[in-house]
C-alpha positions as CSV (number, residue, x, y, z in Angstrom):
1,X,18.3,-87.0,-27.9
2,X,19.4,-84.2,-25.4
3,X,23.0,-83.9,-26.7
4,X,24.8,-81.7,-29.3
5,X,22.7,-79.0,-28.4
6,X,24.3,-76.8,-25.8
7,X,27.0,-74.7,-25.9
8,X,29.6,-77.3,-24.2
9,X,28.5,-79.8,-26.6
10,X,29.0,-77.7,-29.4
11,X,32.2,-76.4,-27.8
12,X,33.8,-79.8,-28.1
13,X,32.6,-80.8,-31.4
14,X,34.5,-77.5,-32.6
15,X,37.3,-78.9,-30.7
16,X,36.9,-82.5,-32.6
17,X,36.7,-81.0,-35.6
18,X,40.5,-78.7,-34.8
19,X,42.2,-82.2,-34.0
20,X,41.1,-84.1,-37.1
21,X,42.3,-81.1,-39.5
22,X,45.4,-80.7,-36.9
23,X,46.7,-84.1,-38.3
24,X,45.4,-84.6,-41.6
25,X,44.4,-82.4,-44.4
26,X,40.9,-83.3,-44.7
27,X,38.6,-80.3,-44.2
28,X,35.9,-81.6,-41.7
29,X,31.9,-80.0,-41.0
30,X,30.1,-81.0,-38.4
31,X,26.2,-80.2,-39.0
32,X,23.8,-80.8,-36.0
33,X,19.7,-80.7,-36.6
34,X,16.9,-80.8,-34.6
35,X,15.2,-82.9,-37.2
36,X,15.7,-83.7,-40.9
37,X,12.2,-83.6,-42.1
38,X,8.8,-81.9,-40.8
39,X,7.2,-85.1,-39.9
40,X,3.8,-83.2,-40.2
41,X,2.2,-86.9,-40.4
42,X,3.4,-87.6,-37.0
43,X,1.8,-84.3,-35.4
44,X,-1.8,-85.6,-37.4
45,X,-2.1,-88.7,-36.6
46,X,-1.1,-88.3,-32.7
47,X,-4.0,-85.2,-32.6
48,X,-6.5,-88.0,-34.7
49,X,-5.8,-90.5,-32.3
50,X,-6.2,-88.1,-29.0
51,X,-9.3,-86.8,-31.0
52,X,-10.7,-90.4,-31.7
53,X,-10.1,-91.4,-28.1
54,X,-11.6,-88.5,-26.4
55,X,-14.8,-88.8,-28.7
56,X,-15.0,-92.5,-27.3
57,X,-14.5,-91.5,-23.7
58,X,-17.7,-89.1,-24.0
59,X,-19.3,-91.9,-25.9
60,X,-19.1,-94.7,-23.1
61,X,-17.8,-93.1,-20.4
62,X,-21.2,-93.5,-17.7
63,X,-21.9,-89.8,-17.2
64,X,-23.7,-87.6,-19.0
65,X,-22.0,-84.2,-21.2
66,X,-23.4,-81.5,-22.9
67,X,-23.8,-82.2,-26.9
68,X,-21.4,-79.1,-27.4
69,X,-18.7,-81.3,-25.8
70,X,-19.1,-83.9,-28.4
71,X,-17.9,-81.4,-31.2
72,X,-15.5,-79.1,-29.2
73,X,-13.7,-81.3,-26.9
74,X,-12.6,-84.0,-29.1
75,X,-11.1,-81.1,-31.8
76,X,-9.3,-79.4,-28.7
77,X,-7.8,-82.1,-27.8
78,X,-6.8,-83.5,-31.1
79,X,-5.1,-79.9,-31.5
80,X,-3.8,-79.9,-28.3
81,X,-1.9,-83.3,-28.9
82,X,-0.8,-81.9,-31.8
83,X,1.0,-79.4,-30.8
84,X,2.7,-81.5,-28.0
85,X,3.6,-84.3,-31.0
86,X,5.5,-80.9,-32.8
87,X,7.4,-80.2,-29.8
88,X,8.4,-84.0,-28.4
89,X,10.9,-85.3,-30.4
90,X,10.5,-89.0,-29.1
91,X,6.8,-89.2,-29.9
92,X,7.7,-88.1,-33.5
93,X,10.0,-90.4,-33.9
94,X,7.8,-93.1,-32.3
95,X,5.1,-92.2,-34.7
96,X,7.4,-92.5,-38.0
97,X,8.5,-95.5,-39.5
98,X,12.4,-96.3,-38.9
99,X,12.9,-96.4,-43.2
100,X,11.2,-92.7,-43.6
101,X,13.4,-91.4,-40.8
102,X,16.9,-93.2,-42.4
103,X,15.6,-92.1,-45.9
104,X,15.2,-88.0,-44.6
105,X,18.8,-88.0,-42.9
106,X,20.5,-89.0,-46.0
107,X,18.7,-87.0,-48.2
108,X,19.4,-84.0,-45.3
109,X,22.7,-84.8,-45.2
110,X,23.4,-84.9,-48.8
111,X,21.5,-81.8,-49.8
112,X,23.8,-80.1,-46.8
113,X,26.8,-80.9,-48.1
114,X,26.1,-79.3,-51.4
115,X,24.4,-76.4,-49.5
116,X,27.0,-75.9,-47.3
117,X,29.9,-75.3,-50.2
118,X,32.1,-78.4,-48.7
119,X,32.0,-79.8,-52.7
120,X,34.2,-76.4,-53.3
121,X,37.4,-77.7,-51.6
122,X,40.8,-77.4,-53.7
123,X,41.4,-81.4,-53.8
124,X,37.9,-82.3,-53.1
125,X,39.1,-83.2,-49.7
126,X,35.5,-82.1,-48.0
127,X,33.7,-84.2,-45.4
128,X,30.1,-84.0,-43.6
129,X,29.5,-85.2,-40.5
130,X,25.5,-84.7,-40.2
131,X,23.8,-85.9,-36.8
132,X,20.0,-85.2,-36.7
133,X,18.8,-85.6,-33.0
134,X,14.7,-86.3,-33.7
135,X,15.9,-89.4,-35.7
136,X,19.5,-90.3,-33.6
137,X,21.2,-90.7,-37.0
138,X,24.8,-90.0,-38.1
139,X,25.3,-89.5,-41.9
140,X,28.7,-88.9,-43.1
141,X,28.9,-88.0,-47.0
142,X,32.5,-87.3,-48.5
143,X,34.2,-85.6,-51.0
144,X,36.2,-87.5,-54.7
145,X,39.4,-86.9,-53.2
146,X,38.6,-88.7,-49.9
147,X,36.7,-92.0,-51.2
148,X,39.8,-92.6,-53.8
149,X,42.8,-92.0,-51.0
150,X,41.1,-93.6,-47.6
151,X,40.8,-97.3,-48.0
152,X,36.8,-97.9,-47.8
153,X,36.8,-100.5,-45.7
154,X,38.9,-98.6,-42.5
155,X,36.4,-95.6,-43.3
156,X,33.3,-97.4,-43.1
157,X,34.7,-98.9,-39.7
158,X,35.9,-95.8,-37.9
159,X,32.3,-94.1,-39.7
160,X,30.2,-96.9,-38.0
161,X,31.9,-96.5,-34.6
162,X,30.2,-92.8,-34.9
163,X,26.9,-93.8,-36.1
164,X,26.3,-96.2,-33.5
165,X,27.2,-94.2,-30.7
166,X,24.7,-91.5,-32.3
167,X,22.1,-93.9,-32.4
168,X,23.1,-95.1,-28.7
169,X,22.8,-91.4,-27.8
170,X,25.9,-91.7,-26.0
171,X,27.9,-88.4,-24.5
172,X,29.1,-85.8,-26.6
173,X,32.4,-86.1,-25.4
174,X,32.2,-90.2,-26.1
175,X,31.0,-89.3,-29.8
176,X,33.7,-86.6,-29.6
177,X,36.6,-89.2,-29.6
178,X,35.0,-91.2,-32.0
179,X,35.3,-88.7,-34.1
180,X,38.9,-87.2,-33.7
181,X,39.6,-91.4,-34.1
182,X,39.1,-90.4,-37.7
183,X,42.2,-89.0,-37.6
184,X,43.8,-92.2,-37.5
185,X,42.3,-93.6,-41.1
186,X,42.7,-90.2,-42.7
187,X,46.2,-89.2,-41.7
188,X,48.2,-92.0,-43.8
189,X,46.4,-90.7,-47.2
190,X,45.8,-87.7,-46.5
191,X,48.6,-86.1,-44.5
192,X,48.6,-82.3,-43.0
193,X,51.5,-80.4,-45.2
194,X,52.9,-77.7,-43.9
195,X,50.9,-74.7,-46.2
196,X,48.2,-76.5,-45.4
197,X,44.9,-73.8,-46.1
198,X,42.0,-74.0,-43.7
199,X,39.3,-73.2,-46.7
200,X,36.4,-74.0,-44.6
201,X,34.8,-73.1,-41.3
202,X,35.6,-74.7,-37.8
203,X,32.5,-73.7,-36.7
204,X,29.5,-76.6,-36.0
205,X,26.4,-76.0,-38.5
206,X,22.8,-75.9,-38.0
């Protein structure tokens, strides 16, 4: 997933983020991450495999190679692999079973919301939207005062909207208007007041 990453993206999250609080007194985050775990085992077992096939190439392959080669090149190429595994998030992602992946976002997403102080809100009003890009996951994890005023069955529709789009990797600006839709379950509930405090930061996290 190429999106939520560049300044234009993140520019209109920010944006998303102003028109939900605009309407509603909900304080929203936005969190975007490269990845939600290290998926080291991906990286191993992609340099294991590019090791295990280069040691069978010099095996059968009908020319004749140094006995050097037989140690070196397959361990140069298992690193190199490697390396390329750490840096392509498709392959990871590929090489990780669809469970793990789901099981690190929500644990991600949940440890964020602590880490990130949105528990601290006056009337427990704080919601996370987290969107990790290796795994094309959307987590949303909200505060006491939000799960007993919004109805759970409009959240969970205007939340899955937002998932799947993630998971779609659809636009930005599409996921965008997903999420200032939220405004429209949150609003009724949870109205804007007029001394309404913004207590925490527009900004998108990382």
């Amino acid at each position: 997933m190429s999106g939520f990453s560049s300044e234009e993206d993140k520019s209109a999250l920010v944006a998303a983020i102003k028109a939900v609080e605009a309407r509603t007194s909900a304080e929203l985050v936005i969190c975007v991450r490269r990845q939600s775990a290290s998926y080291l085992h991906a990286d191993l077992l992609a340099g294991i495999v590019a090791a295990i096939v280069t040691l069978a190439c010099l095996l059968y392959l009908p020319a004749e190679f140094g006995l050097h080669t037989f140690l070196l090149d397959p361990i140069v190429v298992g690193l190199a692999v490697g390396l390329l595994s750490s840096r392509a998030l498709t392959l990871r992602r590929w090489l990780t079973r669809p469970s793990v992946r789901e099981h690190s976002v929500v644990q991600a997403a949940h440890a964020t919301f602590f880490a990130k102080g949105i528990r601290r809100t006056s009337d427990a009003i704080g919601i996370l939207l987290y969107i990790s890009r290796l795994e094309r996951r959307a987590e949303v994890v909200v505060d006491d005062g939000v799960a007993r005023a919004v109805p759970e069955q409009d959240w969970r529709a205007a939340v899955s909207v937002i998932q799947n789009l993630v998971r779609s990797s659809a636009d930005t600006s599409v996921v965008c208007k997903a999420i200032e839709s939220l405004a429209v379950v949150l609003e009724p509930c949870l109205p804007r007041s007029d001394d309404d405090v913004n207590e925490l930061s527009d900004e998108v996290h990382e």
